[in-house]
C-alpha positions as CSV (number, residue, x, y, z in Angstrom):
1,X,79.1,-71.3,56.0
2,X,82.8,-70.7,55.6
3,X,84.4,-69.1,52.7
4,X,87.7,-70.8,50.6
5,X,91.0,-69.5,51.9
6,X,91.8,-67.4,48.5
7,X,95.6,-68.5,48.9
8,X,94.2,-72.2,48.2
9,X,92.6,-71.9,45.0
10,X,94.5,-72.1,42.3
11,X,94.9,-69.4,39.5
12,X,92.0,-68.3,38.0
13,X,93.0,-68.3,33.7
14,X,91.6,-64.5,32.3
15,X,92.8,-65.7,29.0
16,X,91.8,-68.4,28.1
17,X,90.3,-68.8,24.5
18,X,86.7,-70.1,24.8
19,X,85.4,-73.1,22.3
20,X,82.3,-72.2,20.5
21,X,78.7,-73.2,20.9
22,X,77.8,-76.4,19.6
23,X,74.1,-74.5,17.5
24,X,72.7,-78.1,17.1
25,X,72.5,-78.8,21.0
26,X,71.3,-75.4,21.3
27,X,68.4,-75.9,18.9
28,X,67.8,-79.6,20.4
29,X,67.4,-78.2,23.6
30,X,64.6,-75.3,22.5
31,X,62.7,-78.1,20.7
32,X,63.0,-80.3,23.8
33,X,61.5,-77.2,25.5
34,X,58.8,-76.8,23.2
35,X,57.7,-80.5,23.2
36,X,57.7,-80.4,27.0
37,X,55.2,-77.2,26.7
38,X,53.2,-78.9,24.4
39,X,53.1,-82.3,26.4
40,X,52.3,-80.9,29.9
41,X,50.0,-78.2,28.0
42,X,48.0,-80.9,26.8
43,X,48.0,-83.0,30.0
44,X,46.4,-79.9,31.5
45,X,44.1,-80.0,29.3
46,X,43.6,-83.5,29.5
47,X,43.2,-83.8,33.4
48,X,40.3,-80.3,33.3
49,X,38.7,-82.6,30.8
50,X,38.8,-80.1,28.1
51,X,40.1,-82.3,25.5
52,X,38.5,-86.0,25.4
53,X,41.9,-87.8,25.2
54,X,43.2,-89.4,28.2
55,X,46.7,-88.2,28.2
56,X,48.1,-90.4,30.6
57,X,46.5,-93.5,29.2
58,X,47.3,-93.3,25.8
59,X,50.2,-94.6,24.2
60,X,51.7,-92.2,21.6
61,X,51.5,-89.6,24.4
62,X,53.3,-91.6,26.9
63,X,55.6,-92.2,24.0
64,X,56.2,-88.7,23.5
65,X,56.9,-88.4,26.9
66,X,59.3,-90.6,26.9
67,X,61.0,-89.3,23.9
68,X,61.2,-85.8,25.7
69,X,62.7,-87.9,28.7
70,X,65.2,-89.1,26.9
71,X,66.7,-86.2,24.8
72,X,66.8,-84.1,27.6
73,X,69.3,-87.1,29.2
74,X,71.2,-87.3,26.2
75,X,71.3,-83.2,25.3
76,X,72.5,-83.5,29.9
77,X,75.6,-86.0,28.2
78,X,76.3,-83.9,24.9
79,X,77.1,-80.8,27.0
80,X,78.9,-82.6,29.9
81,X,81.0,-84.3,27.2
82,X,81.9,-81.7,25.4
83,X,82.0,-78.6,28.1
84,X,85.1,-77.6,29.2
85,X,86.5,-80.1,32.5
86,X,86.4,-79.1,36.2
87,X,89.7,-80.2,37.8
88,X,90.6,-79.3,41.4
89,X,88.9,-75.6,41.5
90,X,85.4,-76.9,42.7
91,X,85.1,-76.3,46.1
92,X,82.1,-79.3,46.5
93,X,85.0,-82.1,44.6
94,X,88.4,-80.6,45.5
95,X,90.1,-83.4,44.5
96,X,88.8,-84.3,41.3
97,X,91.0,-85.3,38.0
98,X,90.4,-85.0,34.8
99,X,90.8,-87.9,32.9
């Protein structure tokens, strides 16, 4: 594994005034986290039959799942969008813009 030349990379801003944290996709997130817990809790449950519900086959439960699904890829958009932009100092893209 090689190292970047450090002449290459450009300036590195000290700075640079950081935006604040968005609290609602903070607290979105920690109840995403919490319904996952409580979804793959109760599958565990389901599948040691300790609970008589059929987790997998039932439909508000694979409804829930979904529901977790999805805000997690919409809370993965919100923070792209609105995270500061990566232009030409990653050294996986170098030669991305920022649009």
């Amino acid at each position: 594994m090689t190292t970047p030349d450090m002449a290459s990379l450009p300036p590195r801003p000290i700075d640079t005034p950081r935006r604040p944290r968005i609290a609602l996709v903070d607290v979105a997130r920690g109840a995403a986290l919490v319904a996952m817990f409580v979804y793959h809790f109760a599958w565990d449950l389901s599948f040691f039959r300790l609970i008589a519900t059929d987790i997998v086959a039932h439909a508000g439960w694979r409804w829930f799942a979904h529901l977790i699904a999805g805000s997690f890829l919409a809370l993965v958009g919100a923070s792209l969008s609105t995270g500061p932009p990566i232009c030409g100092g990653s050294p996986w893209w170098p030669g991305r813009r920022c649009w």
